[in-house]
C-alpha positions as CSV (number, residue, x, y, z in Angstrom):
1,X,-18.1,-30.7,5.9
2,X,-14.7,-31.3,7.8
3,X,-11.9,-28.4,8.0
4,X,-8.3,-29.2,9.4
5,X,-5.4,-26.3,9.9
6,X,-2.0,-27.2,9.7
7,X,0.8,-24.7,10.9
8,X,4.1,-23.9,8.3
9,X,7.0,-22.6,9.0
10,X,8.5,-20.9,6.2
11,X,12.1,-20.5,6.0
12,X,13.7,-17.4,4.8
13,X,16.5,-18.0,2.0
14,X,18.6,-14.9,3.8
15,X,17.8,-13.3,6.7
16,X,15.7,-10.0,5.7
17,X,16.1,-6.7,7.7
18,X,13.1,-4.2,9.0
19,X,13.2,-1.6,11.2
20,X,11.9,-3.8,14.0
21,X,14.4,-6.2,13.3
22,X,15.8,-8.9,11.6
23,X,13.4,-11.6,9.6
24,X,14.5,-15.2,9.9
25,X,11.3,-17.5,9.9
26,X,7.5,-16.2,8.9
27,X,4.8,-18.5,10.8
28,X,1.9,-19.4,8.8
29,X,-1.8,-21.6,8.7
30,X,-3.4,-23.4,6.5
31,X,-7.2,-24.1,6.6
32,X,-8.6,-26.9,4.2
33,X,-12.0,-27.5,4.1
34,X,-13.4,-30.9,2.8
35,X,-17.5,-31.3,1.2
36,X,-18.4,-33.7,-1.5
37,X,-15.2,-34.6,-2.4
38,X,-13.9,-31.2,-2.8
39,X,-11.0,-29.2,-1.0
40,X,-11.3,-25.6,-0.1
41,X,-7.5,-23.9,0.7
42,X,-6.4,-20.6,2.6
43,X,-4.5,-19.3,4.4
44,X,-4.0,-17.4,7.4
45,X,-1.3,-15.5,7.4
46,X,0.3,-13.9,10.5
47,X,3.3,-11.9,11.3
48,X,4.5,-11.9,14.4
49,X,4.9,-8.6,16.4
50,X,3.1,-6.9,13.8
51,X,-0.3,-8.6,13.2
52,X,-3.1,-7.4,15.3
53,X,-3.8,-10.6,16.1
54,X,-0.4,-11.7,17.3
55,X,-2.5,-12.9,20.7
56,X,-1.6,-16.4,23.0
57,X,-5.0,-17.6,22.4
58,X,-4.7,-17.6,18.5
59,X,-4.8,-21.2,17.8
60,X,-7.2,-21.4,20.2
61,X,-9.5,-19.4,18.7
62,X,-8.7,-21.3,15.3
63,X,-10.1,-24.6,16.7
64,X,-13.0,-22.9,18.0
65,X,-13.5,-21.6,14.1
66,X,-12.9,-25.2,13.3
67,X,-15.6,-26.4,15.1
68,X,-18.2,-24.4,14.2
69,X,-17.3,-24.4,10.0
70,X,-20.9,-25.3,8.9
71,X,-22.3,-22.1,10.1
72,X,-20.8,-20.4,7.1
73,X,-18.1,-17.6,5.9
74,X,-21.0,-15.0,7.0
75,X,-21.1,-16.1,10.3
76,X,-17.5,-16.9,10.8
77,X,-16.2,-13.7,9.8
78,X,-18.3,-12.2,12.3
79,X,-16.6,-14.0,15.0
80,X,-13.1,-13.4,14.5
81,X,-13.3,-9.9,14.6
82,X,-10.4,-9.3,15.8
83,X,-8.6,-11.7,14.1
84,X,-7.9,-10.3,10.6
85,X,-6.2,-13.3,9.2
86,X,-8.5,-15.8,10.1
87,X,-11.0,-14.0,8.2
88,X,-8.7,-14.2,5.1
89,X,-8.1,-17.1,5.5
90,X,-11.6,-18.3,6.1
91,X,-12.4,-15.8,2.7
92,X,-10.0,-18.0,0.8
93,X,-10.8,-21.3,2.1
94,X,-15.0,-20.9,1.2
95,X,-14.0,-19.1,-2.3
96,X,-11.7,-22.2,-3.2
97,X,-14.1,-24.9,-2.2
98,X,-16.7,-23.2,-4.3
99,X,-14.3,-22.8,-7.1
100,X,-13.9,-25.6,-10.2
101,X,-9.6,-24.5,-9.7
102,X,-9.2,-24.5,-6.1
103,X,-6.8,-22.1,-6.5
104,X,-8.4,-19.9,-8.6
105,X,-10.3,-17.8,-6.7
106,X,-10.8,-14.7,-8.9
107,X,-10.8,-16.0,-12.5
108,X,-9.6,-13.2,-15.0
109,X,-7.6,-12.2,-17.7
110,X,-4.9,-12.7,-14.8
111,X,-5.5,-16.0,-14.4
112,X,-5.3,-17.1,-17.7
113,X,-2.3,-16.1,-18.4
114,X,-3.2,-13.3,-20.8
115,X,-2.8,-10.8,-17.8
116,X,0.0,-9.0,-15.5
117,X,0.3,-6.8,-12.9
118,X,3.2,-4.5,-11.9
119,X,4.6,-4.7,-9.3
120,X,7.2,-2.9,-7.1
121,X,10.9,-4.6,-6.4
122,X,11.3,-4.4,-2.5
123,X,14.5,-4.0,-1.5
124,X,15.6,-5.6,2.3
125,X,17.6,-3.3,4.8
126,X,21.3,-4.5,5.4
127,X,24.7,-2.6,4.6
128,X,25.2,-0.6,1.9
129,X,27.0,-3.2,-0.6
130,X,23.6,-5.5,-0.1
131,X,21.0,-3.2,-0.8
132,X,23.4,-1.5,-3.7
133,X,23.4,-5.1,-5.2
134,X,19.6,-5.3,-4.2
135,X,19.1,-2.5,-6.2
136,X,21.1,-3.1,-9.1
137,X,19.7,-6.7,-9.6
138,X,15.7,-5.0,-9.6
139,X,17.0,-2.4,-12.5
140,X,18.7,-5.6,-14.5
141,X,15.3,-7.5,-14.2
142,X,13.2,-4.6,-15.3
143,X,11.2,-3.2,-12.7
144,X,10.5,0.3,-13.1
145,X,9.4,0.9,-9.4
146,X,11.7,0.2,-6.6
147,X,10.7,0.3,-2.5
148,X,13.5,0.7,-0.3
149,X,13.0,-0.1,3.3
150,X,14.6,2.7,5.4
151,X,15.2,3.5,9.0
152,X,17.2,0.6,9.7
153,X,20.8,2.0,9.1
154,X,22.4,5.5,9.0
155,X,20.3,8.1,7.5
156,X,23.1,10.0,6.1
157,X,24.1,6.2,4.3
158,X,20.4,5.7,3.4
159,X,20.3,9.3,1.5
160,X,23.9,8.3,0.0
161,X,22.0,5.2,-1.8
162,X,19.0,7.0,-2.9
163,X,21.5,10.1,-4.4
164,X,23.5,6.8,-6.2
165,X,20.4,5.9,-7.8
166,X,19.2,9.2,-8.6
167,X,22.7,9.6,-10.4
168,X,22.1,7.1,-12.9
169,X,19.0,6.6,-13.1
170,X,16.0,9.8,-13.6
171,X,12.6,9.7,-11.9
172,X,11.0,8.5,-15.5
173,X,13.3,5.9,-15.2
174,X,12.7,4.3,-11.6
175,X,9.7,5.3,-9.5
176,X,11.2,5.3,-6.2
177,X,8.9,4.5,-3.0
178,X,10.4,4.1,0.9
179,X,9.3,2.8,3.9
180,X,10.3,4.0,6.9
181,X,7.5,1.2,9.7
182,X,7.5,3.9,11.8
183,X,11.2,4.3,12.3
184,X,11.5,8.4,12.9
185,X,10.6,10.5,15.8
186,X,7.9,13.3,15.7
187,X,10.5,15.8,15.9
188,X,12.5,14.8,13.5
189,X,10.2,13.2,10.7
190,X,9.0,16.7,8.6
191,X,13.3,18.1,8.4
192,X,14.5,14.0,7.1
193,X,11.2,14.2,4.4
194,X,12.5,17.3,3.2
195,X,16.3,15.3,2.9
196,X,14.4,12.2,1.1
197,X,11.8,15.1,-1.3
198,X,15.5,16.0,-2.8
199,X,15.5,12.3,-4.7
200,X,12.2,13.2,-6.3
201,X,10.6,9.9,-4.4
202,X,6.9,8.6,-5.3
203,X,5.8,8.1,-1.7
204,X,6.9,7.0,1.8
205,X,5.1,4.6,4.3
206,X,3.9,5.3,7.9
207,X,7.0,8.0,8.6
208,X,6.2,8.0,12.4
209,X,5.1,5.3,14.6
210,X,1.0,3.9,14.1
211,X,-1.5,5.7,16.8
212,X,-0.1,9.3,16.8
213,X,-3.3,10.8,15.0
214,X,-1.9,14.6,15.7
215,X,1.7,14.4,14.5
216,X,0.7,11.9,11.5
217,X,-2.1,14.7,10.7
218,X,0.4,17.7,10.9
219,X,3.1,15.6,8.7
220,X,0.5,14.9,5.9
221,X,-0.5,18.6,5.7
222,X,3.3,19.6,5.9
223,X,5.2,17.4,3.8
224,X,6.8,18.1,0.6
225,X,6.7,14.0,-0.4
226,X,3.4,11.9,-0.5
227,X,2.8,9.7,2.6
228,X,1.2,6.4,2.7
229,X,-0.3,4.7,6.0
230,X,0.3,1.2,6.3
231,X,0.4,0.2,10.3
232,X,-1.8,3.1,11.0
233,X,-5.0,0.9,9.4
234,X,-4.2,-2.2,11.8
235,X,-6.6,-2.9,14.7
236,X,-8.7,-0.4,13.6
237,X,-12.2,-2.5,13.5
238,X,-15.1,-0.7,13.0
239,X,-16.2,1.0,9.8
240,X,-16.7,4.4,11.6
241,X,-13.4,4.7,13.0
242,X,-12.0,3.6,9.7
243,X,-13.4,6.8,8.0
244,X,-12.5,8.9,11.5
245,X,-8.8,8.2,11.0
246,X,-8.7,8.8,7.0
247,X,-10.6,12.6,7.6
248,X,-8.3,12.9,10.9
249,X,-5.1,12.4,9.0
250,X,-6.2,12.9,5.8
251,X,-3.1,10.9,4.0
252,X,-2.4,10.7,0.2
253,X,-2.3,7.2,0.0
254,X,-3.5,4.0,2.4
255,X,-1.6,0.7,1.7
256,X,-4.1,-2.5,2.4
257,X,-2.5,-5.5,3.8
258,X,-5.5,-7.7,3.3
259,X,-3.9,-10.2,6.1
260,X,-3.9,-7.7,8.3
261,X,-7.1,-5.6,7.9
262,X,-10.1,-8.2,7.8
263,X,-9.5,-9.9,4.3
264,X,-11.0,-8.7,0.8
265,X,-13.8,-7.7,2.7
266,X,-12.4,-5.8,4.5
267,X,-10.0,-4.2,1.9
268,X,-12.7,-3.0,0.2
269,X,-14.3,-1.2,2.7
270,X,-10.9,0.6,3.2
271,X,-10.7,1.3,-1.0
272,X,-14.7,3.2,-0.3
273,X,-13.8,5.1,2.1
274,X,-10.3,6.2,0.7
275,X,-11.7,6.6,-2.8
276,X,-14.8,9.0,-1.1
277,X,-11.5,11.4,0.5
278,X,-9.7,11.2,-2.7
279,X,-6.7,9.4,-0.8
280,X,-5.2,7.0,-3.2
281,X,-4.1,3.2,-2.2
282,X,-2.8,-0.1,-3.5
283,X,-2.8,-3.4,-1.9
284,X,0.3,-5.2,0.0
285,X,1.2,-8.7,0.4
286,X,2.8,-9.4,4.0
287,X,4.6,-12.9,3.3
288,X,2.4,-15.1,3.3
289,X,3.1,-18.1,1.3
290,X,2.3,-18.3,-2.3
291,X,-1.1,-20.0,-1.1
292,X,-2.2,-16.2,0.5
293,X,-0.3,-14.6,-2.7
294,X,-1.8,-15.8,-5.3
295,X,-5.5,-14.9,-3.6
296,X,-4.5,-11.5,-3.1
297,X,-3.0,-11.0,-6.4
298,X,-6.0,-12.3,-7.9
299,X,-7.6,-10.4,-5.9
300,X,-5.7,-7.3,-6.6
301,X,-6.2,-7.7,-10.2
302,X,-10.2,-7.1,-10.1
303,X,-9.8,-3.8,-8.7
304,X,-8.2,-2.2,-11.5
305,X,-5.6,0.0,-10.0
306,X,-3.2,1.8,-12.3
307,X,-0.2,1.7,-9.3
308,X,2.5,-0.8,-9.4
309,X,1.2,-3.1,-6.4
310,X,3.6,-4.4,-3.2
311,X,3.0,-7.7,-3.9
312,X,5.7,-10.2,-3.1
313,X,7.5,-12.6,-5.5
314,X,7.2,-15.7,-3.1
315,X,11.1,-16.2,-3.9
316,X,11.9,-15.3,-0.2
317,X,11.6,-18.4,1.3
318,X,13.4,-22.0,0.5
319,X,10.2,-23.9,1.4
320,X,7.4,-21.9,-0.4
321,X,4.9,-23.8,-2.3
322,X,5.1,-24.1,-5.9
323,X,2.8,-22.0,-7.8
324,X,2.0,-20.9,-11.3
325,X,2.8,-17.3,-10.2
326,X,6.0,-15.8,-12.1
327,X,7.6,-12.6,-12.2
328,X,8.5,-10.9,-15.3
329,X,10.0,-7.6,-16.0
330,X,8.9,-6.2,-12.8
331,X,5.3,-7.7,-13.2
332,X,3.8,-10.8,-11.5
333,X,2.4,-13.0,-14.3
334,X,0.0,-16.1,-13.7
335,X,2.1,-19.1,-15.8
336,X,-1.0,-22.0,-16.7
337,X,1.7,-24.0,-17.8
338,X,3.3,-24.3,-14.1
339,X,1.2,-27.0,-11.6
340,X,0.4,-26.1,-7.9
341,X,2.3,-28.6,-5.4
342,X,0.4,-28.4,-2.1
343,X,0.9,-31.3,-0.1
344,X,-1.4,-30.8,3.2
């Protein structure tokens, strides 16, 4: 058995806008595993500045996964820990070499083509006339739910657009979700949800900053619009934890970035424990490449949710891979007519 990595830079088309700042370049790695004439693909994908395992050693500790490959995914996952998108990578790489369609990890009704998921628009951060256009363009193509990332801006301009899309178009028109990654301050977070519960919104994401277990608690008791955790579930390793920090908060929803919280394993130890509290979720991309898409969409798909999904179109970037993965009227559809063009 021989495994190689290869790093990619992928290249964003327009510079996209978070709270934490402005995306230019996304930084992923690919592991290909080789046995009896088979290849075996994934992908780890990282995010700098937000991935747990945003560490100096991390390629380091890639070769030393390298080196050890014929202990097997068991063993492997164990090891990196702490390394969430290794093991998703690692996930992806063992599934696809065991697979007669490398890249079809999960074969379903998705995968055939005969299958679709719904999925929310994401709208970037930037001045009002982008994101209006943003916006406008999501409605045009058919999607029914829209995310707007907030926090980035003026509030008072932020409420402006929501109250602009309110005015023309009802809450059983466009499902509205935010996300705020963390952008307000304790103090401020319960008076602006009452501001954002005016536009009859589905949900927002992690209101106040990850780690501040009493004011997160106090905001999910108090608030008049459903909250969803997103950074809260990073670095948090150990299954016990994981259920301290859902009955300590007690949310309405988790998001699951499997990248970020230990794979499809681990994803689904997250969906057993919210599902036990009655908290709701739904699962995330965090752009990676259409190589780490199209395993978490497949992915997605076997679990059956009834939510419109965060998964990302792949259209970001100008040097994604080419994949069979398509979106249609705000739902990401698997296209067996389109080839894969992976050339590592």
């Amino acid at each position: 058995m021989k495994v190689t990595y290869r790093k990619h830079i992928l290249e964003f088309k327009r510079p996209s806008g978070t709270s934490r700042g402005i995306l230019k370049t996304k930084e992923t790695w690919f592991l290909i595993i080789e046995h009896d004439g088979k290849r075996g693909i994934g992908e780890c994908g990282i995010l700098r500045g937000l991935s747990v395992d945003d560490r100096p050693d991390y390629e380091t500790q890639l070769q030393d996964t390298c080196k050890e490959i014929e202990k097997g995914l068991p063993y492997l996952y164990a090891k990196n820990g702490e390394f969430p998108s290794i093991q998703i990578g690692l996930e992806m790489a063992f599934k696809s070499l065991e697979s007669q369609d490398p890249f079809v990890l999960f074969p379903s009704e998705f995968t055939a083509g005969r299958a679709s998921i719904a999925i929310n628009g994401l709208i970037w951060m930037g001045d009002q006339a982008f994101m209006k256009q943003q916006i406008e363009d999501k409605i045009a193509s058919g999607f029914s739910c829209i995310k707007l990332k907030i926090g980035a801006i003026d509030f008072q301009t932020e409420l402006d657009i929501l109250k602009g899309i309110r005015r023309n178009f009802s809450e059983s028109d466009i499902e509205l979700r935010v996300d705020a990654n963390g952008a307000f301050k304790p103090s401020e977070a319960l008076e602006k949800l009452k501001q954002l519960s005016d536009f009859n919104l589905h949900s927002i994401e992690q209101p106040i900053k990850a780690g501040q277990f009493t004011d997160m608690a106090k905001l999910c008791e108090q608030t008049p619009l459903d909250i969803a955790l997103d950074e809260e579930l990073i670095g948090v390793f150990d299954d016990v934890k994981k259920l301290d920090l859902l009955q300590a908060i007690n949310p309405q929803y988790i998001i699951l970035k499997p990248s970020f919280i230990g794979g499809f394993k681990g994803s689904d130890t997250w969906v057993n424990l919210a599902e036990k509290q009655n908290i709701g979720w739904w699962i995330t991309s965090a752009l990676e490449s259409n190589v780490g898409l199209n395993a978490i969409a497949q992915y997605t798909y076997t679990k059956n949710s009834n939510l419109p999904q965060g998964l990302g179109t792949g259209s970001l970037f100008t040097n994604n891979i080419t994949a069979p993965l398509q979106v249609e009227k705000g739902t990401l559809q698997y296209d067996t007519n389109t080839n894969w063009d992976f050339k590592f």
